[in-house]
C-alpha positions in Angstrom: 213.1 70.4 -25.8 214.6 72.6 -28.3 213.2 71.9 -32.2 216.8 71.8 -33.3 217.7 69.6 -30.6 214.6 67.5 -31.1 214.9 67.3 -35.0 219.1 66.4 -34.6 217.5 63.4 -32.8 215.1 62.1 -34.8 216.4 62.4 -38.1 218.7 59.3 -36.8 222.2 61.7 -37.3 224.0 58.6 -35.9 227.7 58.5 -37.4 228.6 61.9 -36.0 228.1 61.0 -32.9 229.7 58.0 -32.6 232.5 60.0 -34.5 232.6 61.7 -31.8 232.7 58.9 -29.2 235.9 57.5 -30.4 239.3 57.8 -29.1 242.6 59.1 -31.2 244.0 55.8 -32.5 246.0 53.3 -30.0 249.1 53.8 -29.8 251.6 51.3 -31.0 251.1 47.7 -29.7 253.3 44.6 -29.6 251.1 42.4 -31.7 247.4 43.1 -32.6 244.7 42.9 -30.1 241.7 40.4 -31.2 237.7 41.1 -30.7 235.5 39.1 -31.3 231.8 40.0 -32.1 228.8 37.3 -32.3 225.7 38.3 -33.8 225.3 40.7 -36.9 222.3 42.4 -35.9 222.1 46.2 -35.7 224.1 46.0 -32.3 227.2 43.4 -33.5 227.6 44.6 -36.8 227.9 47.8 -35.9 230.5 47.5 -33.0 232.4 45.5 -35.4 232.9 48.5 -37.6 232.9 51.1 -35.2 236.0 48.8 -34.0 237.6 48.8 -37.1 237.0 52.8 -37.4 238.3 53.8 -33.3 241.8 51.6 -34.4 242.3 49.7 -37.9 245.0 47.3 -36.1 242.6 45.7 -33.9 241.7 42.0 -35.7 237.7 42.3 -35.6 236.2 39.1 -36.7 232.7 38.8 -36.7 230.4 35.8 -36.0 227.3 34.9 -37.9 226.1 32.1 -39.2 223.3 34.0 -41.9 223.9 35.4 -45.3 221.4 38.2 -44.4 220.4 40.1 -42.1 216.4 40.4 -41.7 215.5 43.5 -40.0 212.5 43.8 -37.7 212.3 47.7 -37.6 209.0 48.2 -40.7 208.7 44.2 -40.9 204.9 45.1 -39.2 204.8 47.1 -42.5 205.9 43.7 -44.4 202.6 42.1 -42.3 200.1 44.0 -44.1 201.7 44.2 -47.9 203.0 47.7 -47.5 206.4 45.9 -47.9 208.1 42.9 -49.2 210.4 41.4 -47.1 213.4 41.4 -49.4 213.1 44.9 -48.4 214.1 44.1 -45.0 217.0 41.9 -46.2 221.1 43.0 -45.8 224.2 41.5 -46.7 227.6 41.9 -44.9 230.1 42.2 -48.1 230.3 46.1 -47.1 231.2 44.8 -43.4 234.0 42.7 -45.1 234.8 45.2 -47.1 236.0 47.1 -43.9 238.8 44.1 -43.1 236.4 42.6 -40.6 236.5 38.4 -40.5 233.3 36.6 -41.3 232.9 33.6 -39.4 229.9 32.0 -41.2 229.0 29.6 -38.7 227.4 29.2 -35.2 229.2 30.5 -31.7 228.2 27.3 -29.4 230.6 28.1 -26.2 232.2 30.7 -24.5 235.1 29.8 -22.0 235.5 33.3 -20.6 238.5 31.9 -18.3 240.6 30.9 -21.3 239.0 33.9 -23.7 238.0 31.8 -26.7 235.1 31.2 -28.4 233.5 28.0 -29.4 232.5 27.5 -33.1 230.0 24.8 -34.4 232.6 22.7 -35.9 234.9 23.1 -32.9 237.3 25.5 -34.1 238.3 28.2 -30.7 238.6 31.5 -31.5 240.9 33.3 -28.4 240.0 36.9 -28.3 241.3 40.0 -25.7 237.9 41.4 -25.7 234.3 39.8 -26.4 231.3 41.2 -27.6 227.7 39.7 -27.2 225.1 41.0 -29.3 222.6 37.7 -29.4 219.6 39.6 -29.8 216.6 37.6 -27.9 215.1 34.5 -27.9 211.6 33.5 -26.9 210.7 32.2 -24.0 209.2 28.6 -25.1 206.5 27.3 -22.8 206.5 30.5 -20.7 203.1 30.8 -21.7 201.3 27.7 -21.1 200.6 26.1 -24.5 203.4 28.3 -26.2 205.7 26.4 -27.6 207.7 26.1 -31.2 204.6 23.7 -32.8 202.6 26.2 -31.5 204.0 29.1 -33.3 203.3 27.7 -36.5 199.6 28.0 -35.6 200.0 31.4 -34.0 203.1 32.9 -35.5 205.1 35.4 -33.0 206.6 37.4 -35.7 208.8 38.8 -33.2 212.0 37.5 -35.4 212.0 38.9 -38.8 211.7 36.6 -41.6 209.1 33.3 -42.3 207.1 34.1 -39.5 206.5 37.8 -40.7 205.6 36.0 -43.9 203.1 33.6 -41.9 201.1 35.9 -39.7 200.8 38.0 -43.6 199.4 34.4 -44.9 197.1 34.0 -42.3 195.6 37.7 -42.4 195.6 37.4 -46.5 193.5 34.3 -45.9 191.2 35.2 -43.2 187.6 35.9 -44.4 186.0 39.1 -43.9 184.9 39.0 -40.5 187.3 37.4 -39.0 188.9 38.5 -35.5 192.6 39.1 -35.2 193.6 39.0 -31.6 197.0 40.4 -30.8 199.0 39.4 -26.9 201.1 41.8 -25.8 203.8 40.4 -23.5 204.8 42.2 -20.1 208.1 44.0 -20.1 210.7 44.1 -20.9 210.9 43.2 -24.5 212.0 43.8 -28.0 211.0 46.9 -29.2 207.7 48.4 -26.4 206.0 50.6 -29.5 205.9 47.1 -31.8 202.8 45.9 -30.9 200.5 48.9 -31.1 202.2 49.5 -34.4 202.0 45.9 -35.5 197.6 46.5 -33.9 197.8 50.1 -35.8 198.8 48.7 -39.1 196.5 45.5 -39.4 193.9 47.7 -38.4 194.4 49.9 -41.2 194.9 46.8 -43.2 191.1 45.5 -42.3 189.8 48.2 -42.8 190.8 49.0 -46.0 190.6 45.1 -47.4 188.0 43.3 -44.6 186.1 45.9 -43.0 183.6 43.6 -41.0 186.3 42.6 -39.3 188.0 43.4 -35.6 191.6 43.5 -33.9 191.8 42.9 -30.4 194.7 43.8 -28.3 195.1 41.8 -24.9 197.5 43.6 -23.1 199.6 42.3 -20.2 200.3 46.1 -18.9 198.3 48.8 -18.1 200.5 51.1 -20.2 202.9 51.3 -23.0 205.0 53.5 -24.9 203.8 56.2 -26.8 199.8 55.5 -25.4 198.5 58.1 -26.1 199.4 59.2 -29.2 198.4 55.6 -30.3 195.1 55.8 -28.5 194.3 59.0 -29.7 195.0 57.6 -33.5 193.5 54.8 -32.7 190.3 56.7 -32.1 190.4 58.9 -35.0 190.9 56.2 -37.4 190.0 52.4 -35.9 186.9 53.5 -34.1 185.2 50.2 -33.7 187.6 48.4 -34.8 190.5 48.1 -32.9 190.1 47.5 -29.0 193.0 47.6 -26.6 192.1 45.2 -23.1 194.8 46.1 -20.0 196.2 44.3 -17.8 193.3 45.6 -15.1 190.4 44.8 -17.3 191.8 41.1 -17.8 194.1 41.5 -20.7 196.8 39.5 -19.5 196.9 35.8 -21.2 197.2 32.8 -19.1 197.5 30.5 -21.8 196.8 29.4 -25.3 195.6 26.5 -27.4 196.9 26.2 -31.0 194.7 23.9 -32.2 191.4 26.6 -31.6 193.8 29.7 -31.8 192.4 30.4 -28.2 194.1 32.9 -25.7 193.0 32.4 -22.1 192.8 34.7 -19.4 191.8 35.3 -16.1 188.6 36.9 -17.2 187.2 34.5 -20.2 188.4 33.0 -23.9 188.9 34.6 -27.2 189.0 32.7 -30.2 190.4 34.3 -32.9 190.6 33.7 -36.6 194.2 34.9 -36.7 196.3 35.1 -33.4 199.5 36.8 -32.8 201.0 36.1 -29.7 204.3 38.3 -28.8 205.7 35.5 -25.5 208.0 36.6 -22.8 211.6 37.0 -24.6 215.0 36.7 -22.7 218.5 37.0 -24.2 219.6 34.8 -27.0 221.1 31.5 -26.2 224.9 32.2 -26.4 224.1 34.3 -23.3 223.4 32.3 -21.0 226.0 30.0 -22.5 228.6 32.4 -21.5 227.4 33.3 -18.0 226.3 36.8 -18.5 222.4 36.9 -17.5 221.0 37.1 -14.5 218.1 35.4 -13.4 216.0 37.6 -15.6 217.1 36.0 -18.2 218.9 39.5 -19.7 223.1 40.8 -19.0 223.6 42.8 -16.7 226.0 45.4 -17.7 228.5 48.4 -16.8 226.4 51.5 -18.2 229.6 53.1 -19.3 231.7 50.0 -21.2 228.7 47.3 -21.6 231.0 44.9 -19.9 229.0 42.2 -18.1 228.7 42.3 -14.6 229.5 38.8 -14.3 232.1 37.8 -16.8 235.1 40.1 -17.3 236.4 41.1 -20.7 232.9 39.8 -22.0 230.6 43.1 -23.2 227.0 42.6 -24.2 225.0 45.4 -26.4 221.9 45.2 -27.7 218.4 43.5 -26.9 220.3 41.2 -24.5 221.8 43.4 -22.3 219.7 45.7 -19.0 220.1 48.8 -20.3 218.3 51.0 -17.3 216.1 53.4 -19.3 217.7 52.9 -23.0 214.4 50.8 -24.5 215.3 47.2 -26.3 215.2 48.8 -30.2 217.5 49.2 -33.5 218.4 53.0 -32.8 219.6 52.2 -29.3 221.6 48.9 -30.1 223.5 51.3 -32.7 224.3 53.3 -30.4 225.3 51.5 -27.7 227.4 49.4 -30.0 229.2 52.7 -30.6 230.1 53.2 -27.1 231.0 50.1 -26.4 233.5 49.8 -29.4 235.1 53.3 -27.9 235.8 51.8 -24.3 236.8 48.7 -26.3 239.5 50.6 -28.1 240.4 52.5 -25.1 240.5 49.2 -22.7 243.0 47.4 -24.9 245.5 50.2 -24.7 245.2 50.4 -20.8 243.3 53.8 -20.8 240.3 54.8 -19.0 236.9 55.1 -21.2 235.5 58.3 -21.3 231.6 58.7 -19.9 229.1 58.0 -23.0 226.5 60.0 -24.3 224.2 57.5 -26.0 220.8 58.5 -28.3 217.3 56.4 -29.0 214.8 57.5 -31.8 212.0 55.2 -32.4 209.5 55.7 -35.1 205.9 53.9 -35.5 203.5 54.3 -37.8 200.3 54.4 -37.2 198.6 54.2 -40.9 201.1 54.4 -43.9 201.0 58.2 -43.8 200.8 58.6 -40.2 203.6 58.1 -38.2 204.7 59.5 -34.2 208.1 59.0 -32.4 209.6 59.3 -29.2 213.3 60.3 -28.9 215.6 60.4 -26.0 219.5 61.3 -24.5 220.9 58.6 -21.6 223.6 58.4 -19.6 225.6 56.4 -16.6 224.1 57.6 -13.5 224.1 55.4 -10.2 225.3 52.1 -12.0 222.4 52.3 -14.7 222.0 53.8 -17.9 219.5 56.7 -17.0 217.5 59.5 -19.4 219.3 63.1 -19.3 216.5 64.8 -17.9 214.7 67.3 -20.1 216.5 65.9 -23.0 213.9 63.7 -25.0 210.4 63.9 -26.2 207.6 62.6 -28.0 205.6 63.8 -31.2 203.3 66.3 -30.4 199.8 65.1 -29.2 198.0 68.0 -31.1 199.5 67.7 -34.7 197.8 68.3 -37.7 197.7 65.7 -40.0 200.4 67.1 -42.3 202.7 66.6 -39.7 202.0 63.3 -38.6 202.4 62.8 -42.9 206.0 64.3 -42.5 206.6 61.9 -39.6 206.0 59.0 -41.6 208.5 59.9 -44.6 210.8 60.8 -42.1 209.9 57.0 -40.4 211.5 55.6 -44.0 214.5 58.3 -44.4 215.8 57.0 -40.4 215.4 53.2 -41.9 217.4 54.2 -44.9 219.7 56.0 -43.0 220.8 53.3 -40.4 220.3 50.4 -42.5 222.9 52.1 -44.6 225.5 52.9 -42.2 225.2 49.3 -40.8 225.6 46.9 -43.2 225.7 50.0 -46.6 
């Protein structure tokens, strides 16, 4: 891949090109087409301005029941003190600001028949066009002896917010010593690099503050993204300490018991002083409330509108929705909420969306002045979202430290940056 290709990518240049995605303004309509977004994550919030920017006449409103947004992207950071989690923390008065409606409340139904959404206190709201962006929602009990009691034991901190503040607690508390084991889930899931940043990052974290202590990964797959550039750190700085257990070599857990912090699996038990367990995830709730997954429990979706497969005039971006190669991460819901708002736009005027071009750059860091990334190009081919070929990359395995240095600033100038055009 080019360098200047390569560095447009990662530097997180996002609001060009969804400039660039959108079609001339609608032309006049007889009254004002409605859309309605729930969820005011990365994806929703940012199809509901990107709505607002393709055509000004189209009546967004957006539905979320939180004040703030909690991002996940650097909440591993907020794990190990490197962060507080106010940090982490948005409002929406700049998404108001744009004449988007906040609905402050909870979406319970979806009548896709009638268009209209359900809210908590029973109030419909009819739309032309829907937009899903639920984010995930963890699979409860799909890991025997997972359940919601349980996570208070063994906090998933795979939602941002008290139980990134509770898996901090627990390694605060933990004696020097102490093991930390970390479960890995199979895919797919929110965000592949997390864990091995999340492993990278407490490992630095012990061995700065309880070096006589170890991290364990269990692993329910035999690879992951970005491997080798975390094995490779891994060895130069966590030798010892940190230990990564595949799927061949029995990594996969069975089950758990809270009451020991035990992980099971097929090859023997590990009790661990502090255990994170990442579950199996599906889409959020509202979802499956509105007919749009599959039995995978994700939304199927047309690669070039993000309409569902199964419910017309209902679109689903984000984590939710299978997205072919496009990994489950903030860079990529941005983007595809981007395209999606531009076949919105053109939908409601009768014209035919044009093919998207959509982007992924995902940064982890490996110590706090150590960071990799993989970026990547994707497009519709053969009813999926598939990777231009030649298009992406990764951070280059033989770097000198100065580099991987640069990588991390650059890590905190792409959070800036999209955290700012979302909700800024």
């Amino acid at each position: 891949m080019k360098s200047s290709r390569r560095e447009f990518l990662k530097l997180g240049v996002t609001v060009s090109v969804g400039a660039a995605l959108f079609p001339a303004r609608a032309s006049a309509q007889s009254t004002a087409a409605r859309v309605v977004v729930v969820g005011g994550g990365f994806a929703g919030a940012s199809c509901a301005r990107a709505l607002r920017q393709a055509d000004p006449r189209i009546v967004v409103t957006l539905v979320e029941p939180n004040p703030t947004f909690t991002a996940c992207p650097f909440s591993n950071a907020v794990i190990v003190g490197l962060r507080e989690l106010r940090a982490q923390q948005f409002t929406y008065e700049r998404v108001a600001a744009d004449g988007i409606v906040i609905s402050r409340t909870t979406a319970t139904g979806v009548d896709p028949q009638a268009r209209s959404v359900t809210l908590a206190d029973g109030t419909r709201l009819p739309y032309d066009r829907l937009v899903l962006a639920p984010g995930i929602e963890i699979r409860w009990n799909a890991l025997p002896g997972y359940d919601q009691a349980a996570a208070a034991q063994m906090p998933h901190a795979w939602q941002a917010g008290e139980q990134t503040l509770l898996l901090r607690r627990q390694l605060e508390a933990m004696d020097d010593g102490g093991l930390v084991v970390i479960s890995a889930p199979a895919n797919p899931f929110r965000c592949p690099p997390g864990p091995y940043e999340r492993a990278s990052l407490i490992a630095n974290f012990l061995k700065t503050k309880k070096p006589k202590s170890k991290l364990i990964v269990l692993d329910a797959k035999d690879a992951f993204s970005k491997q080798r550039l975390f094995q490779q750190a891994w060895s130069e700085l966590y030798p010892g300490l940190l230990e990564w257990v595949p799927l061949s070599k029995g990594g996969s857990v069975t089950s758990v018991d809270p009451a020991t912090r035990t992980l099971v699996t097929d090859f023997g038990r590990h009790q661990a002083k502090v255990a994170n367990v990442i579950p199996p995830q599906k889409a959020g709730r509202l979802a499956d409330v509105a007919g749009v997954t599959d039995r995978t429990g994700w939304c199927p979706i047309d690669p070039a509108t993000f309409e569902s497969k199964l419910q017309p005039g209902v679109h689903v971006i984000g984590d939710a929705a299978i997205a072919g190669a496009m990994p489950k991460s903030a860079f990529a819901a941005n983007s595809q909420a981007k395209s999606c708002a531009a076949a919105i736009a053109r939908l409601l005027t009768g014209a035919t969306p044009s093919t998207p071009k959509l982007i992924n750059t995902c940064y982890s860091l490996v110590a706090p002045d150590y960071g990799i990334s993989v970026a990547g190009v994707y497009q519709p081919s053969g009813g999926q979202i598939a990777e231009v070929p030649g298009s992406g990359g990764v951070s280059p395995a033989d770097a000198p430290r100065a580099t991987r240095a640069a990588e991390a600033v650059l890590a905190e100038a792409w959070f800036r940056t999209i955290t700012d055009e979302v909700f800024g």
